[in-house]
PAZAPA-4460 file (N, C-alpha, C; in steps of 0.05 Angstrom, whole numbers, plus 32768, in hexadecimal, padded with zeros to 4 digits):
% residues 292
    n_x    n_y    n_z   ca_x   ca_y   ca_z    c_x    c_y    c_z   seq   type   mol
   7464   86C1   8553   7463   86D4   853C   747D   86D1   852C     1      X     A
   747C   86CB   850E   7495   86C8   84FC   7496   86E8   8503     2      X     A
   74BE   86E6   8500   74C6   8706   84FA   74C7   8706   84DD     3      X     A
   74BF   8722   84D5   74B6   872F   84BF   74C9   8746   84B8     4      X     A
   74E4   873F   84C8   74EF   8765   84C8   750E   8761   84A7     5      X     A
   750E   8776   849F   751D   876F   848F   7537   876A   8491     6      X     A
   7542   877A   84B6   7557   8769   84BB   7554   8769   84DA     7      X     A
   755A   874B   84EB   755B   8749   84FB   7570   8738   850C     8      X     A
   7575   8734   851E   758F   8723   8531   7576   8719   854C     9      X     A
   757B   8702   8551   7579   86F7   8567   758C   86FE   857B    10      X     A
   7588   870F   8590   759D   870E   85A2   7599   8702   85B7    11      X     A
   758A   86EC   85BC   7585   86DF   85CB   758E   86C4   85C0    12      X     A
   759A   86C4   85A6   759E   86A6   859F   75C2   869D   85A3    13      X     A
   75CF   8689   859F   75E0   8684   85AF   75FD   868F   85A8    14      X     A
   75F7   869D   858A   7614   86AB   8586   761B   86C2   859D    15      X     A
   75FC   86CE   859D   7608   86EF   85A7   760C   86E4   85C3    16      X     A
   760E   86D1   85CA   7619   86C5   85E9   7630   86D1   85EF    17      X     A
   7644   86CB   85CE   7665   86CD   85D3   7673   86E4   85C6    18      X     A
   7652   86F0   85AE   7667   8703   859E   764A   871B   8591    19      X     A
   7657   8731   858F   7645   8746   858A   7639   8743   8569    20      X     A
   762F   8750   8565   7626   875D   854C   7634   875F   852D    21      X     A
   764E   8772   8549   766E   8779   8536   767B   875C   852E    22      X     A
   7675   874C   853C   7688   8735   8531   767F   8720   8518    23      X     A
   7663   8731   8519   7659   8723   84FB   7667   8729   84DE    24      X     A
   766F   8719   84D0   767B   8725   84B1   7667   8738   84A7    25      X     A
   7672   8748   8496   7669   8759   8487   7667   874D   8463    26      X     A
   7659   875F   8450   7659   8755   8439   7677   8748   842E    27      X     A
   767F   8756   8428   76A2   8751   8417   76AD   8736   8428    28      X     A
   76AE   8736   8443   76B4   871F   844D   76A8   8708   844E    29      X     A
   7685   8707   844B   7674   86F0   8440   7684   86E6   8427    30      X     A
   7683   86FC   8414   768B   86EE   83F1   76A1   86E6   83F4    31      X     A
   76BF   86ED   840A   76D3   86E3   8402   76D6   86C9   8414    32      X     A
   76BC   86BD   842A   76BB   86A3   842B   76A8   868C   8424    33      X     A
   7699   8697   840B   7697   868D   8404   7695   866E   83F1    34      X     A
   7685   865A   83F9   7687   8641   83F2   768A   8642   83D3    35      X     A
   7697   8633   83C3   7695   862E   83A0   767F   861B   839B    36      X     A
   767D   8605   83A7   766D   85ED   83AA   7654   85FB   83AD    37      X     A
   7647   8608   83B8   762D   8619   83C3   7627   862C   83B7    38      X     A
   762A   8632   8393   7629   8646   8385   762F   8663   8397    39      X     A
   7645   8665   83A2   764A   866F   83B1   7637   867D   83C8    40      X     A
   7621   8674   83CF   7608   8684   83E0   760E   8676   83F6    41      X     A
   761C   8667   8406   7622   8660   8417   763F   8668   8423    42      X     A
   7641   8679   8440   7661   8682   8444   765B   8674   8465    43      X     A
   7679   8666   846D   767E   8664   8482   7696   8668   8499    44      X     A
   7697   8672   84B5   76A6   867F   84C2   76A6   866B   84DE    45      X     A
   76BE   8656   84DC   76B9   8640   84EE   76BE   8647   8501    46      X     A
   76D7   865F   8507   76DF   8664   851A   76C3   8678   852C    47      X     A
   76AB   867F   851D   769F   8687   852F   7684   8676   852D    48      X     A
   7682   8665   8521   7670   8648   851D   7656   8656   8513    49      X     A
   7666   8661   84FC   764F   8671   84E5   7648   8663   84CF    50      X     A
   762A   866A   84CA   762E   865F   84A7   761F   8680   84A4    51      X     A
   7625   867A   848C   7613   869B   8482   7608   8699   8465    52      X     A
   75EB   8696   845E   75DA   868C   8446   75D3   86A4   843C    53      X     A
   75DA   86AF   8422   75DB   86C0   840A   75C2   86B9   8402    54      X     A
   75B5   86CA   83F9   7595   86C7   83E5   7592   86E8   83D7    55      X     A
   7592   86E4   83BD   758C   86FA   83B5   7575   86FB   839F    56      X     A
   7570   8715   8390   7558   8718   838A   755C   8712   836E    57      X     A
   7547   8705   8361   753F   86F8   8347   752E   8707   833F    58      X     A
   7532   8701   831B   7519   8711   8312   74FB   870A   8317    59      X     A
   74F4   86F2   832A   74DC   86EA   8336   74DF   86F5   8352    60      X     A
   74F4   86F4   835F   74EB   86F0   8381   7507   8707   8390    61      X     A
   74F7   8714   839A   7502   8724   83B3   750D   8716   83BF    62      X     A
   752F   8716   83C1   7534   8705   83DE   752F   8707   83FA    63      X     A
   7528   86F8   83FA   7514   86EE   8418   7521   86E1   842E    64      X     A
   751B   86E9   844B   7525   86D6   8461   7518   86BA   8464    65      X     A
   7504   86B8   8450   74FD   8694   844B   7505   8681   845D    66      X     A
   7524   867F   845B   7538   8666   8465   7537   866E   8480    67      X     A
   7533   8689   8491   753A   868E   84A3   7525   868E   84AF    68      X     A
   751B   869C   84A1   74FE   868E   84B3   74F5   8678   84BE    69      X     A
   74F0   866E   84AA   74F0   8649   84AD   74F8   863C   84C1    70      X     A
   7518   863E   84C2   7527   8635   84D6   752C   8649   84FD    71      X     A
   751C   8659   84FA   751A   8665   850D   7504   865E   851C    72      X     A
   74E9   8652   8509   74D4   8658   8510   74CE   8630   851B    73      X     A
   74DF   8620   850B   74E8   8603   8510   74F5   8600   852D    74      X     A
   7509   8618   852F   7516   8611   8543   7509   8611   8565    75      X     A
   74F6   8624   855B   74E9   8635   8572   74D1   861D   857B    76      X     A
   74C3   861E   856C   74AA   8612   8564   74A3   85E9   855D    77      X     A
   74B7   85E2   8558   74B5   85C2   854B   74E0   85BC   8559    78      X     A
   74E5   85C5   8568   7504   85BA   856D   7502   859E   8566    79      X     A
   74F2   8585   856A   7502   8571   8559   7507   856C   8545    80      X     A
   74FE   8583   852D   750C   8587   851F   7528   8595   8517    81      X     A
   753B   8583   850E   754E   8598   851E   755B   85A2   8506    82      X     A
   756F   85BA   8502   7569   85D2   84F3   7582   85E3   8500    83      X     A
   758C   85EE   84F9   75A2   8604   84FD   7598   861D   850F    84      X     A
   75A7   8623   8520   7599   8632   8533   759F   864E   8519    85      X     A
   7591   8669   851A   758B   8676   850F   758D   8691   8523    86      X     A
   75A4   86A5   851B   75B0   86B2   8525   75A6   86D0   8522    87      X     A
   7591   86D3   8500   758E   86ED   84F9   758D   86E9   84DD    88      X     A
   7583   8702   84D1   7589   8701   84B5   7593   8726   84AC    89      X     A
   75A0   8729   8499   759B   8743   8496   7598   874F   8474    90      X     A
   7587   8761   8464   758C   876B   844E   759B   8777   8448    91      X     A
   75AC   8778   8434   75BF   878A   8421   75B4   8793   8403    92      X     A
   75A4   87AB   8406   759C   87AB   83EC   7584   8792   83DD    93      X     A
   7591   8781   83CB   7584   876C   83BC   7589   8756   83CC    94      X     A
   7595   8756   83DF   75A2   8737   83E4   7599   873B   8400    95      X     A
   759C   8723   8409   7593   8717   8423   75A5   870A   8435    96      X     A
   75AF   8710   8442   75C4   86F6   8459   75BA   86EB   8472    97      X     A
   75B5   86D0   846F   75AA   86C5   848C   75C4   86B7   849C    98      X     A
   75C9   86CA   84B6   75D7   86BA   84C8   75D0   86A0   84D7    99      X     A
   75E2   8697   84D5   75D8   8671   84E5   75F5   8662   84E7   100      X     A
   75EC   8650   84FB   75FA   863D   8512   7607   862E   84F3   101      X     A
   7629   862F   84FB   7636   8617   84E7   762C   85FA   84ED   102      X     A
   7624   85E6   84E0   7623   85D7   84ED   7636   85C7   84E6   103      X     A
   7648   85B9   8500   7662   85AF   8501   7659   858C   84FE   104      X     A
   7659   8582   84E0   764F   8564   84DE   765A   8562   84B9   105      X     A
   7650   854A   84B7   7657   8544   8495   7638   853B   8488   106      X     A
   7636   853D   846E   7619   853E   8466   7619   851F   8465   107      X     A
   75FF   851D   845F   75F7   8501   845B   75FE   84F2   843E   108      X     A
   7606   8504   842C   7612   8502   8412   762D   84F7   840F   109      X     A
   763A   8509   8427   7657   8508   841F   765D   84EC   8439   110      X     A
   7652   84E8   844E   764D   84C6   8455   7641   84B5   844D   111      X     A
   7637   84B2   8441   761F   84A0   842E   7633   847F   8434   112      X     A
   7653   847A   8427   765F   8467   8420   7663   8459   843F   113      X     A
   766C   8472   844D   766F   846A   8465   7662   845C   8479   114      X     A
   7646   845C   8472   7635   8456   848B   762A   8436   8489   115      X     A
   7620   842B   849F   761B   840F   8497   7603   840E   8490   116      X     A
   75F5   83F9   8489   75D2   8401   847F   75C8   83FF   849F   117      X     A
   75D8   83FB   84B8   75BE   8405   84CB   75BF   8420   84D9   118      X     A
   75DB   842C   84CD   75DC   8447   84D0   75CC   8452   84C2   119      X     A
   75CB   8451   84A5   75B4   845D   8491   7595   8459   849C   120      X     A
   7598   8444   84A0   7572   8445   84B1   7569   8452   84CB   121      X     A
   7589   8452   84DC   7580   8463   84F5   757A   8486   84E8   122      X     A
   7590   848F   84D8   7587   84A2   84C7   7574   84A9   84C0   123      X     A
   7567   8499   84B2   754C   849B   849F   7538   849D   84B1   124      X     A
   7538   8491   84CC   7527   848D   84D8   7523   84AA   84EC   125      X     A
   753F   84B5   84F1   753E   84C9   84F8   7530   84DA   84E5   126      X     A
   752F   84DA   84D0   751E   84F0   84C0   750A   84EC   84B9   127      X     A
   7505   84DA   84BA   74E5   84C5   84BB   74DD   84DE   84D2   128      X     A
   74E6   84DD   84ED   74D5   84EB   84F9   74D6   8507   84FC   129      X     A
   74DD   8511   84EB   74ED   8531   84ED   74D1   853E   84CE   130      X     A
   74D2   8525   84BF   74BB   852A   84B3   74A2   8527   84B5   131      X     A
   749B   851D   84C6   7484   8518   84D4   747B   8528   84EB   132      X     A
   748D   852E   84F4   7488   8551   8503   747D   856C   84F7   133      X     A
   7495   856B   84DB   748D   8584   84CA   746E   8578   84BD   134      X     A
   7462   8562   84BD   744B   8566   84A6   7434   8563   84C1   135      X     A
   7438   8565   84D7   742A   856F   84F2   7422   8586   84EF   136      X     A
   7432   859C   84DF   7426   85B6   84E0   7419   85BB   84D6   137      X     A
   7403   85C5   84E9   73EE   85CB   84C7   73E3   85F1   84D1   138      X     A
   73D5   85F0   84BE   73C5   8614   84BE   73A4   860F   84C3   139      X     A
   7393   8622   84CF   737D   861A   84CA   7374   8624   84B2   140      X     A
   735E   860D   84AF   7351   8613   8492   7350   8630   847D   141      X     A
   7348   863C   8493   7344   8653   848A   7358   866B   8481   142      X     A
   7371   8659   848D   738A   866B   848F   739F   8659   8471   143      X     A
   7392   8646   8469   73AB   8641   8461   73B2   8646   8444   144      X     A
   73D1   8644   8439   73D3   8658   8416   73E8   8637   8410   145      X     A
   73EE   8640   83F9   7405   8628   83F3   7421   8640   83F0   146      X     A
   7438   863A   83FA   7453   8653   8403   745D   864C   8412   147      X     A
   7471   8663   8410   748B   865C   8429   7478   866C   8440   148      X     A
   7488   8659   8457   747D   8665   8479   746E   867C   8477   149      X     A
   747F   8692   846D   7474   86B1   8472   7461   86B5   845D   150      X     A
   7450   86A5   8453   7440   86B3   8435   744F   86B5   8423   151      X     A
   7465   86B7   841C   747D   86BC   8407   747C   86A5   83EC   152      X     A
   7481   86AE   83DB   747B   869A   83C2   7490   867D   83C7   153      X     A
   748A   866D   83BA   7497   8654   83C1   74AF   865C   83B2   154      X     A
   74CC   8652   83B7   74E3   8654   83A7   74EA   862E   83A2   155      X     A
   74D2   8621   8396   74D1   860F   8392   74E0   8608   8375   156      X     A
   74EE   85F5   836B   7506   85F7   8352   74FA   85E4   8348   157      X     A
   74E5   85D4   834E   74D5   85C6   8334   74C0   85D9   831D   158      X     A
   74BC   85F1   8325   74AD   860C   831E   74BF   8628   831E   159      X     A
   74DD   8623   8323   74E7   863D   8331   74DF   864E   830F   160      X     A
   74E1   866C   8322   74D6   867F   830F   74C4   868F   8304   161      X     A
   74AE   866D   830B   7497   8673   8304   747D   867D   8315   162      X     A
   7488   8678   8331   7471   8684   8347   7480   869A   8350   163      X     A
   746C   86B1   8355   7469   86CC   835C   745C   86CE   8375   164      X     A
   7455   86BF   837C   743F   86C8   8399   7436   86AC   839D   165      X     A
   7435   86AC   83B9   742C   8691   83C6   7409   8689   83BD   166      X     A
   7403   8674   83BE   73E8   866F   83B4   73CB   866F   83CA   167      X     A
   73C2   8685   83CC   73A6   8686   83E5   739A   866B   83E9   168      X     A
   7393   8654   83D6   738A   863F   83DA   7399   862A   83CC   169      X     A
   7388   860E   83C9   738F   85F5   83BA   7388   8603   839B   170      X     A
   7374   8601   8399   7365   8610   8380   7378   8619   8375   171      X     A
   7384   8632   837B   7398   863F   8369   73AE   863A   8368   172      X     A
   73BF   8621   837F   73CF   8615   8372   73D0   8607   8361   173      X     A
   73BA   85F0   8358   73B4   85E0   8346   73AE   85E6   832E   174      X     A
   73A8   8604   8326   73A2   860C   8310   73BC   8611   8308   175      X     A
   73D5   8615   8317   73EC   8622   8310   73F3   860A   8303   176      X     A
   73F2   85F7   8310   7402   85DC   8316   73FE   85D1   82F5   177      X     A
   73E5   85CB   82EE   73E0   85BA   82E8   73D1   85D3   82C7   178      X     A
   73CF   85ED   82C5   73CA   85FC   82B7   73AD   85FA   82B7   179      X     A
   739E   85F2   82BE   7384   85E4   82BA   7372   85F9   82D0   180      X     A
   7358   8609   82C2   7347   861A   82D6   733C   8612   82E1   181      X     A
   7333   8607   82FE   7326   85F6   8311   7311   85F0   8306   182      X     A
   7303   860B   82F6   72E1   85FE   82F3   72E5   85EA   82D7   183      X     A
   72FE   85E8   82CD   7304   85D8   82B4   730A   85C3   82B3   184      X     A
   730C   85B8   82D0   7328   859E   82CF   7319   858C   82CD   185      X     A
   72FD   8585   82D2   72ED   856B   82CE   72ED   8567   82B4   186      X     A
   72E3   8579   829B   72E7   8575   8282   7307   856E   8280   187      X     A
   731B   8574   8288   7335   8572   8286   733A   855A   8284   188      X     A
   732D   854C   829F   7336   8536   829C   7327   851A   8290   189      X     A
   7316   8528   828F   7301   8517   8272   730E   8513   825D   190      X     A
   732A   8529   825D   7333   852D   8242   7351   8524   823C   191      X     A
   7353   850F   8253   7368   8508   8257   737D   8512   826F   192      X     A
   737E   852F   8274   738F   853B   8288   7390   8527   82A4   193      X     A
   73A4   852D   82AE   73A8   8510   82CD   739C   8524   82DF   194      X     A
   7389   8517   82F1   7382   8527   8309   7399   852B   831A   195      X     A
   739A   8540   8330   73A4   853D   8347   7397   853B   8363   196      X     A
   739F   852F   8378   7392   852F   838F   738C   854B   839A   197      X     A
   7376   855B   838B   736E   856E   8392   736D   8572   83BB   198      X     A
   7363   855D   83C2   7358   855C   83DD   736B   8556   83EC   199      X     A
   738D   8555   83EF   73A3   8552   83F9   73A8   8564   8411   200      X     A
   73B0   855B   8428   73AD   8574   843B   73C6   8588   8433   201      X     A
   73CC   85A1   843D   73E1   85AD   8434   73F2   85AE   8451   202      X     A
   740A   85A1   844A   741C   859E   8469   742C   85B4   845B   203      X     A
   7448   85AE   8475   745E   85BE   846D   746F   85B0   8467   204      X     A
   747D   85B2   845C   7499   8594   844C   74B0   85AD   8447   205      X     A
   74CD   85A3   8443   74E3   85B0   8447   74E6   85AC   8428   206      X     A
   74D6   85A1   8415   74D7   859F   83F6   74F8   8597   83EA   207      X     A
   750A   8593   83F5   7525   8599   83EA   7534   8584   83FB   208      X     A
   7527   8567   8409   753C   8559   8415   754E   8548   840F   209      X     A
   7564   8555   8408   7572   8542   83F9   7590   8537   840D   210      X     A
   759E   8527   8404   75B0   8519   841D   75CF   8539   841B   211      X     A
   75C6   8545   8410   75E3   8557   8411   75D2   856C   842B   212      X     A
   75C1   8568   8425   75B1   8584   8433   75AD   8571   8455   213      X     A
   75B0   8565   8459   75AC   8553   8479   75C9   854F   8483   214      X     A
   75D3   8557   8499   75E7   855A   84A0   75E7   8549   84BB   215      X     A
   75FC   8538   84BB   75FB   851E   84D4   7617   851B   84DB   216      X     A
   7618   8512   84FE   7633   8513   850A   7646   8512   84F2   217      X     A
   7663   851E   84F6   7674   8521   84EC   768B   8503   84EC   218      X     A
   7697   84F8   84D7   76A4   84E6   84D6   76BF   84E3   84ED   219      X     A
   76C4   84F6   84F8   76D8   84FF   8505   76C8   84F6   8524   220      X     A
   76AE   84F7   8529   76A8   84EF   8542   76AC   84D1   8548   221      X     A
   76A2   84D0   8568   76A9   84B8   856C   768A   84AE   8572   222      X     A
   7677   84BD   856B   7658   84BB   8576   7651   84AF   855B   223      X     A
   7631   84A2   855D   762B   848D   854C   7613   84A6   8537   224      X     A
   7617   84A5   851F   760F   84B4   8505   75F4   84BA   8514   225      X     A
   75EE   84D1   8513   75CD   84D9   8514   75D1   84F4   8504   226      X     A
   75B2   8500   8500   75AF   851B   84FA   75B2   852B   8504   227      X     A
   75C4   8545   84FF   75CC   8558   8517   75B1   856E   8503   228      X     A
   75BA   8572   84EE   75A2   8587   84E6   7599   8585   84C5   229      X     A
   7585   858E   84BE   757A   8590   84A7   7578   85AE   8497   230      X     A
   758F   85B1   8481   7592   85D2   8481   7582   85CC   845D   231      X     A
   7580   85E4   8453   757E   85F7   843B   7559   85EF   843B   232      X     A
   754B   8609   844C   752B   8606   8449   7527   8612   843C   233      X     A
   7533   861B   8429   752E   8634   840C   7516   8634   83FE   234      X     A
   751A   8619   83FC   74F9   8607   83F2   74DF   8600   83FF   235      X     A
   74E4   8604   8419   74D4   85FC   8428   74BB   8609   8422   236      X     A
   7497   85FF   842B   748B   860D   8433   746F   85F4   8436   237      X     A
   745C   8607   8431   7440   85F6   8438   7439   85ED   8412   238      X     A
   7438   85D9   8416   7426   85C1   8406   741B   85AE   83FF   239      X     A
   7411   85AA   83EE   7403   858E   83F3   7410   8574   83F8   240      X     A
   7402   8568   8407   740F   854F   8417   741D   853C   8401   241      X     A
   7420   853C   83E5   7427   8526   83D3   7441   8537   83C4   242      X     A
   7443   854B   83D5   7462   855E   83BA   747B   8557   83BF   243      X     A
   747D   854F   83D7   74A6   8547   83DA   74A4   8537   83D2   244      X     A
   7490   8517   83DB   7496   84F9   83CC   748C   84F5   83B4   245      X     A
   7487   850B   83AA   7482   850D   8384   749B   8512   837E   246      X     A
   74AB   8532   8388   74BB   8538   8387   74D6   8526   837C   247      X     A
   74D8   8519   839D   74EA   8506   8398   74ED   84EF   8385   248      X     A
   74CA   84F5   837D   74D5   84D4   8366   74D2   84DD   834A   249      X     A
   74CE   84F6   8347   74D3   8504   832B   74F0   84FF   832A   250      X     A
   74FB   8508   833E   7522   8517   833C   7529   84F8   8345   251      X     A
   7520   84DE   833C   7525   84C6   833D   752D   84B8   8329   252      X     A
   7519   84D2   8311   751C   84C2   82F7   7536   84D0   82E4   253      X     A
   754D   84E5   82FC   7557   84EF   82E6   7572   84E6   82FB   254      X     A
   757A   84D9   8312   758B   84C5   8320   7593   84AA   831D   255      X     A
   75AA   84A6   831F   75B0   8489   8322   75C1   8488   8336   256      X     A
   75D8   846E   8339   75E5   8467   8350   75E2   8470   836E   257      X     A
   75EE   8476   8374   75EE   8482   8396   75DA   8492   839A   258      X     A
   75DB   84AF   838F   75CB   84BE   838B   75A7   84B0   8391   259      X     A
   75A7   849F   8376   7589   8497   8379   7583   8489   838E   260      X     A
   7594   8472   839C   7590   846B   83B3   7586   8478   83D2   261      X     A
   7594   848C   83CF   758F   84A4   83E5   7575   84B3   83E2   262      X     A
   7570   84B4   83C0   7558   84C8   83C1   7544   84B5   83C7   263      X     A
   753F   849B   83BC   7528   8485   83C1   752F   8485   83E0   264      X     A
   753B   848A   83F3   7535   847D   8409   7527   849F   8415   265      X     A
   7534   84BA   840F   7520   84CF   8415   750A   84D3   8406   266      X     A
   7500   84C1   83F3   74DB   84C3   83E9   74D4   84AF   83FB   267      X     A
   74DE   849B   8407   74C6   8488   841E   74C8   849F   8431   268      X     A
   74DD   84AF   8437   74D3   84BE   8453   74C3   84CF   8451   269      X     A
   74BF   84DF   843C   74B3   84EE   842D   748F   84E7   842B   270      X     A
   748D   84CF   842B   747C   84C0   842C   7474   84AF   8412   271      X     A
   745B   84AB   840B   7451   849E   83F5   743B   84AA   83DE   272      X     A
   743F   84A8   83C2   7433   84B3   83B4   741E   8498   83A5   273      X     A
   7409   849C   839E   7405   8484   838A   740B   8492   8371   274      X     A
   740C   8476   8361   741B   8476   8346   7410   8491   8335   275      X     A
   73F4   8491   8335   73E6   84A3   8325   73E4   84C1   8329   276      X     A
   73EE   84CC   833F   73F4   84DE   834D   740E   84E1   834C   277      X     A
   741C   84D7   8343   7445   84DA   833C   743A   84DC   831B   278      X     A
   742F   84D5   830B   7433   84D1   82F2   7424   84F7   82F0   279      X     A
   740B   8500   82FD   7404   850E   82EE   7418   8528   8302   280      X     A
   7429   8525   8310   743B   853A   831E   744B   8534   8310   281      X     A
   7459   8522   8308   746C   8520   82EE   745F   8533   82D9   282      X     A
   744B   852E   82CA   743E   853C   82B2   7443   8554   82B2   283      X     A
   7436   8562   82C9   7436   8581   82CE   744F   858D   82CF   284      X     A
   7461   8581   82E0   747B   8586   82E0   748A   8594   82D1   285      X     A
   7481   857C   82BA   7499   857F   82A4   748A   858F   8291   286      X     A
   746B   8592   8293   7461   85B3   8285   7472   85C3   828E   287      X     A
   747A   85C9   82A1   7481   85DB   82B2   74A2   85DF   82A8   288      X     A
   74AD   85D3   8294   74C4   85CA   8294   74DC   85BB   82A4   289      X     A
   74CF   85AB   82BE   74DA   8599   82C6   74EC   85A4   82DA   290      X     A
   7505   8595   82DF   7516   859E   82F8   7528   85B6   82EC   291      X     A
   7527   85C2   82FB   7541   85DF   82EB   7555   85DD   82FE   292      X     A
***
């Protein structure tokens, strides 16, 4: 059963081993450690091997335990994928704080130069299978919506803004998607409009994998580069099987150097789109006004 509570603590998870409740920061001390780099929604407390994730409420979306969920429900449920152990979350008003495990490593961004290309493939390969776990999950038929974990609307940033509520079926995502009324889209595309793979299964994807967000041994070790964890599931949720490796090769066409290198090697893990199915997820997209 996902927890649903508006604030909760694991006390069975591995902080409250060493330290109570009380030794959690409070508001004023989140903001004054606050990251700059992390639009400030990210605060961390090494000495007690904290991170602490800020989410607050928009004029679309209630902030939500989303991220915490996610990663609680990963940890519990799918451990090889691996994920920040997840300590609690609590509300303040509009805003939301999820407690979770620091993780003590360097991103895959900020090693990128460092690594040799058979470090990069043991990498990739590690997430090769970390993604192939998550698109294992599925819902039964009858159960399934397009959203984050809990039913919650997607906080997806190729659309942010624009969804209010998670979608009960394919049907009604596709009409969003693509503006087009299901019983309309055959004339649609008589009329030029690009189909989409209506019939795509709907997995779960972390929508948002980018090499800053994958965190792997620390340069300082003496152990050989792997993935210690995969953080920010903000984005996460259930969709159709063709949206991260569209994703990725939309946000391909607005990259170069390093950057694009890294992102082309997370759309093969991501998997494969055909061409005609990237062109008309491109299309819609950028109805949509594109990446924000």
């Amino acid at each position: 059963m996902l927890p649903t509570d508006e604030t909760i603590f694991f006390q069975e998870s591995s902080f409250f081993k060493h330290h109570s409740l009380s030794d959690l920061p409070n508001v004023d001390e989140i903001a004054a450690a606050a990251l700059p780099g992390y639009n400030r929604w990210v605060s961390i407390f090494p000495k007690l091997s904290l991170a602490v994730k800020r989410t607050r409420r928009t004029e679309r979306y209630r902030a939500s335990a989303v991220e915490g969920q996610t990663m609680w429900a990963l940890r519990k449920f799918l451990p090889e994928v691996r994920v920040p152990e997840v300590y609690g979350w609590r509300r303040d008003g509009d805003e939301l704080f999820v407690f979770m495990e620091l993780i003590k490593g360097d991103t895959l961004y900020d090693r990128w130069n460092d690594l040799t290309e058979q470090e990069k493939a043991q990498i990739f390969t590690e997430l090769g299978t970390m993604t192939d776990a998550l698109r294992r999950l599925v819902r039964p038929p009858e159960e399934e919506f397009i959203g984050a974990i809990g039913g919650q609307p997607m906080m997806e940033q190729l659309c942010f803004g624009q969804i209010s509520k998670a979608f009960p079926n394919s049907v009604a995502f596709y009409e969003f998607v693509m503006r087009i009324p299901f019983s309309e889209r055959e004339r649609a595309f008589e009329n030029g409009s690009r189909p989409l793979p209506f019939e795509s299964p709907i997995v779960f994807t972390h929508s948002d994998m980018h090499a800053a967000n994958v965190f792997i041994t620390p340069r300082s070790s003496n152990e050989p580069p792997r993935v210690l964890a995969i953080i920010d599931w903000e984005q996460s949720g259930w969709v159709p099987s063709f949206w991260e490796c569209a994703k990725h090769m939309y946000l391909l066409m607005f990259e170069k150097g390093q950057r694009k290198e890294m992102l082309e090697r997370l759309a093969k893990v991501s998997g494969e789109v055909p061409e005609g199915v990237f062109m008309a997820f491109a299309e819609y997209v950028h109805s949509h006004g594109g990446y924000m």
